[in-house]
C-alpha positions in Angstrom: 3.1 -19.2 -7.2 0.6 -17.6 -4.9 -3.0 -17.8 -5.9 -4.4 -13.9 -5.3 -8.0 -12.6 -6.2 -9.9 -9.3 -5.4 -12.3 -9.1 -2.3 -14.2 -5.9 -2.9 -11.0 -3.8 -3.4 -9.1 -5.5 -1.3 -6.1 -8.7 -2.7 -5.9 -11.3 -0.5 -3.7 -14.6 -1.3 -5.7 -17.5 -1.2 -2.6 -20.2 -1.0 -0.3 -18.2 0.7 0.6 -21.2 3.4 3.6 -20.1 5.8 5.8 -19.5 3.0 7.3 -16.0 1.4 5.1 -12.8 1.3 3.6 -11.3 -1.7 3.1 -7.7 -3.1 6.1 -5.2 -0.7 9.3 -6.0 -1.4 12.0 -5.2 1.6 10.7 -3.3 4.5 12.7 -1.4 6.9 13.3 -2.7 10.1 10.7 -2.5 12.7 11.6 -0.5 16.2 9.6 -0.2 19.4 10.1 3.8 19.3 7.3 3.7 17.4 3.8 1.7 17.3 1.0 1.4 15.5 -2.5 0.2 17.1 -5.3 -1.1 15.5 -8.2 -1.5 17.2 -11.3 -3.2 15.3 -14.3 -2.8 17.2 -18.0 -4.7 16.5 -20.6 -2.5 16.5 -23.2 -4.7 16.0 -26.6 -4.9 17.9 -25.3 -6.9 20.8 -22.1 -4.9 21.7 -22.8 -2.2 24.1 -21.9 -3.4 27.0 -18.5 -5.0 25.8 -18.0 -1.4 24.6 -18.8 -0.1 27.5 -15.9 -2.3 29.3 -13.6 -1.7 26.8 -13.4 1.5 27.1 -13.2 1.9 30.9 -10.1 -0.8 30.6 -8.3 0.9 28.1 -6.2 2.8 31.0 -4.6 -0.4 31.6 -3.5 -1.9 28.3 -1.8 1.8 27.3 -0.3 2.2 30.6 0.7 -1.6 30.5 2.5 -0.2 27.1 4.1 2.7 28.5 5.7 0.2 30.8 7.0 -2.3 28.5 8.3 0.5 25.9 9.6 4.1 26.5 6.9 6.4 27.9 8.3 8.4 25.0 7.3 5.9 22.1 5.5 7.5 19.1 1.9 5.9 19.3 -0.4 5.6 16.5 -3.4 4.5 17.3 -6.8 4.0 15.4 -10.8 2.5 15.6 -12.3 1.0 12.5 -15.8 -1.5 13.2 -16.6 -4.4 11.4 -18.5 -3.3 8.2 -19.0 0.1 6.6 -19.5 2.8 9.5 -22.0 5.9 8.4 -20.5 8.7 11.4 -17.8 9.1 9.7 -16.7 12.9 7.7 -16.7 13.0 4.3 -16.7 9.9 1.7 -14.6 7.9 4.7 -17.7 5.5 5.2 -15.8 2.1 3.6 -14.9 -0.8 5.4 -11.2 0.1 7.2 -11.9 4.0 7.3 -10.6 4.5 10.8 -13.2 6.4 12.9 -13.3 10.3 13.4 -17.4 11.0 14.3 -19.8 8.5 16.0 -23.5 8.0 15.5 -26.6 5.9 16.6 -27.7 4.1 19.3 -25.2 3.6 22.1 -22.4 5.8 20.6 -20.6 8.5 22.2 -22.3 10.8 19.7 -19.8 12.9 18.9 -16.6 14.6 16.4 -14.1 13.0 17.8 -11.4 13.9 15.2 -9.4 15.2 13.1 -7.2 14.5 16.7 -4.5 16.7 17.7 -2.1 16.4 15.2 -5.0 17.1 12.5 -5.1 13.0 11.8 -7.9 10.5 11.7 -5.9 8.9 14.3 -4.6 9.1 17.7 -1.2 10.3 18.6 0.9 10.5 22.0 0.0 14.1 21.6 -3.5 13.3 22.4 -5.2 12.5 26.1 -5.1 8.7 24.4 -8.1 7.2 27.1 -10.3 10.0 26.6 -9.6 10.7 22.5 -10.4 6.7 22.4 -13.5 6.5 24.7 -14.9 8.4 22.3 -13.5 7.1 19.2 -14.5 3.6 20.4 -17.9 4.2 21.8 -19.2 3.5 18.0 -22.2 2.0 19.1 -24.7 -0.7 18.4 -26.3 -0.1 14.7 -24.1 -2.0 12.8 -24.5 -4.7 10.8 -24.8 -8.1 11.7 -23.0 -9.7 9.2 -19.1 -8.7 11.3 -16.1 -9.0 9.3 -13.1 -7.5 11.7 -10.3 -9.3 9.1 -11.9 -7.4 6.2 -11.5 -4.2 8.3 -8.3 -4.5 9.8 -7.1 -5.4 6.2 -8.8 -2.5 4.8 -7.5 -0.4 7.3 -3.8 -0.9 6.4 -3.7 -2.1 2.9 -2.5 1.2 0.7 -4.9 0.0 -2.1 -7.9 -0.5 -0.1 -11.2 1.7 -0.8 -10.2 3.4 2.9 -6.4 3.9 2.1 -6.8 7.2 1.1 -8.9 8.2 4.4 -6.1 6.6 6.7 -3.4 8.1 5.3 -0.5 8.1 7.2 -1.6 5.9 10.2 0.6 3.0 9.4 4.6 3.3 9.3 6.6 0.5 7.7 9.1 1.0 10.8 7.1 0.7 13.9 5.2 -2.1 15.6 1.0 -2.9 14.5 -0.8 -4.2 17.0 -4.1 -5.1 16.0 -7.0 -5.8 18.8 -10.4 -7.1 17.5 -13.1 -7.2 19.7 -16.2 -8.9 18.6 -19.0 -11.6 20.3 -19.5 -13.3 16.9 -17.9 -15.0 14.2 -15.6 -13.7 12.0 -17.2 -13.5 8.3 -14.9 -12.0 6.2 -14.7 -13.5 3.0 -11.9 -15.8 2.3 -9.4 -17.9 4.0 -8.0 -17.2 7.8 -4.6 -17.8 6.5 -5.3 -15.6 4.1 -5.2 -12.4 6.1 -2.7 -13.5 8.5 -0.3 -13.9 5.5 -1.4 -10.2 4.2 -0.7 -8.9 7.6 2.8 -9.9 7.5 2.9 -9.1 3.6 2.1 -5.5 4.2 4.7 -5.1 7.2 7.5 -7.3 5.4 8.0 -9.7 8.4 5.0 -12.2 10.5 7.0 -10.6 13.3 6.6 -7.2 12.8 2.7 -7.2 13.7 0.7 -9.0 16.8 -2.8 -9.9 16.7 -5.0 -10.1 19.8 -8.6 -11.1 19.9 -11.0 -10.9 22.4 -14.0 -13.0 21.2 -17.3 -15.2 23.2 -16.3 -17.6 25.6 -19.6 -19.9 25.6 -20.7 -22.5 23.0 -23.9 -24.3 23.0 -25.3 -27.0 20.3 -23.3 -24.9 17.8 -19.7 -24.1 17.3 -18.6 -21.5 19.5 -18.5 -17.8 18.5 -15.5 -16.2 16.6 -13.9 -19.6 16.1 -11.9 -18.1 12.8 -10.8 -15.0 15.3 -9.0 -17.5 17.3 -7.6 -19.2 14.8 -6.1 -16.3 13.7 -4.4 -15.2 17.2 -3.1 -19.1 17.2 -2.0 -18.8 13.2 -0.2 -15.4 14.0 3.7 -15.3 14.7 2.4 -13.1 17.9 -1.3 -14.0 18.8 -3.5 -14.1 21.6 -7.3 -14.9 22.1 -9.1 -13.8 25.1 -12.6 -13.7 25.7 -14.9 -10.7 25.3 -17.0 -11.2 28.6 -13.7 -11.7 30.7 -11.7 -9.4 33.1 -10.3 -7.1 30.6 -7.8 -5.7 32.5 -6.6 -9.4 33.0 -7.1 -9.6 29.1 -5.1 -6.9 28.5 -2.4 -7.5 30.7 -1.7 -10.6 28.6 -2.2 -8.8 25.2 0.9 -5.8 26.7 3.2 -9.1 27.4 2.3 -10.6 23.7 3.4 -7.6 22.3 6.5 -6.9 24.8 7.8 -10.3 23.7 6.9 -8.9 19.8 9.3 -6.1 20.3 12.2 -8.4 21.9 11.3 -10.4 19.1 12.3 -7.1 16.8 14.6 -5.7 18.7 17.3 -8.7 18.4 
């Protein structure tokens, strides 16, 4: 039996291990036509110039999707940051609202959504590097205490405090890709495993989801930065860790092939 227990609003197992998963039931089988992208985004004091990079690479991780998929392929994609955001509309301010106005210091500043299609998130039907540059731009007044598992969990779990807010952003047939960015540890509370497992609870299968982090490279006297972020990418069916100050078109390159062999992976 599964040991479960309420993080905020969120359920998370907490003896999950590698076995069944809890809470869905039988999901429909995932396709490639369509794909879900999460992007979790720290936007903590020390991030602007990792945001800055990100966005001027993003170019080359969607058109390195575009090549691996159909140009035609029905794209979700959405921003959420690491704790509770305050640009967002309305009561969408909990951690996993996906972001539609930025604010504060080193933001873009601006209303970025309701995007084309009227949704808190990105479609193909949106100009995807501009929509996200200012989307992603969420600037540097965050706090510092980062929890990008909490708010990619929030983000897609129907029962979470933000469920109602990103309605519609994730499909039980097509592919989540979740990309956390951050240059400290993870602090989430509970297990590693723990998420992973909920991941793959929510979308039926540990296949049907990939998880890439880019996190700090350098360690000093102390453990190195974002240690439970890479043990995340390693725990996850489809995982890979990068490093936050690297070449990120490099970085991304190597996420598109992660989640080109995901979709084999799917499509067999």
């Amino acid at each position: 039996m599964f040991a479960r227990r309420l993080v905020g609003s969120l359920l998370i197992c907490t003896a999950c291990g590698r076995g069944p998963f809890w809470g869905f039931g039988e999901q429909p089988r995932v396709s490639c036509d369509r794909a879900d992208f999460l992007f979790v985004i720290d936007n903590s004091g020390s991030m602007r110039e990792h945001q800055r990079q990100l966005t001027e690479n993003f170019p080359v991780f969607i058109d390195g999707i575009h090549e691996v998929v159909d140009r035609g392929v029905d794209i979700h994609l959405g921003v959420v940051t690491t704790d509770r955001y305050a640009g967002n509309h309305g009561d969408c301010h909990e951690l996993g609202s996906l972001v539609t106005r930025t604010t504060g210091p080193d933001s873009s500043t601006s209303v970025c959504g309701p995007f084309a299609e009227g949704r808190p998130y990105m479609t193909s039907a949106d100009d995807l590097p501009r929509a996200f540059a200012c989307a992603a731009h969420v600037g540097t007044a965050g706090d510092s205490i980062e929890q990008p598992l909490a708010a990619a969990l929030g983000a897609i779990d129907p029962r979470s405090a933000a469920a109602k807010c990103n309605s519609g952003f994730l499909r039980d047939d097509a592919l989540l890709s979740i990309v956390a960015l951050s240059d400290e540890n993870d602090q989430s509370p509970g297990s590693v495993d723990s998420y992973v497992d909920a991941f793959a609870a929510i979308k039926g299968s540990p296949e049907a989801f990939a998880l890439v982090t880019l996190v700090e490279s350098l360690c000093g006297d102390r453990v190195c930065n974002a240690d439970r972020l890479r043990d995340a990418a390693a725990i996850a069916e489809f995982g890979f860790s990068g490093t936050i100050g690297g070449d990120y078109a490099e970085q991304f390159t190597s996420a598109v092939e992660l989640i080109d062999d995901a979709c084999e992976a799917n499509e067999r």
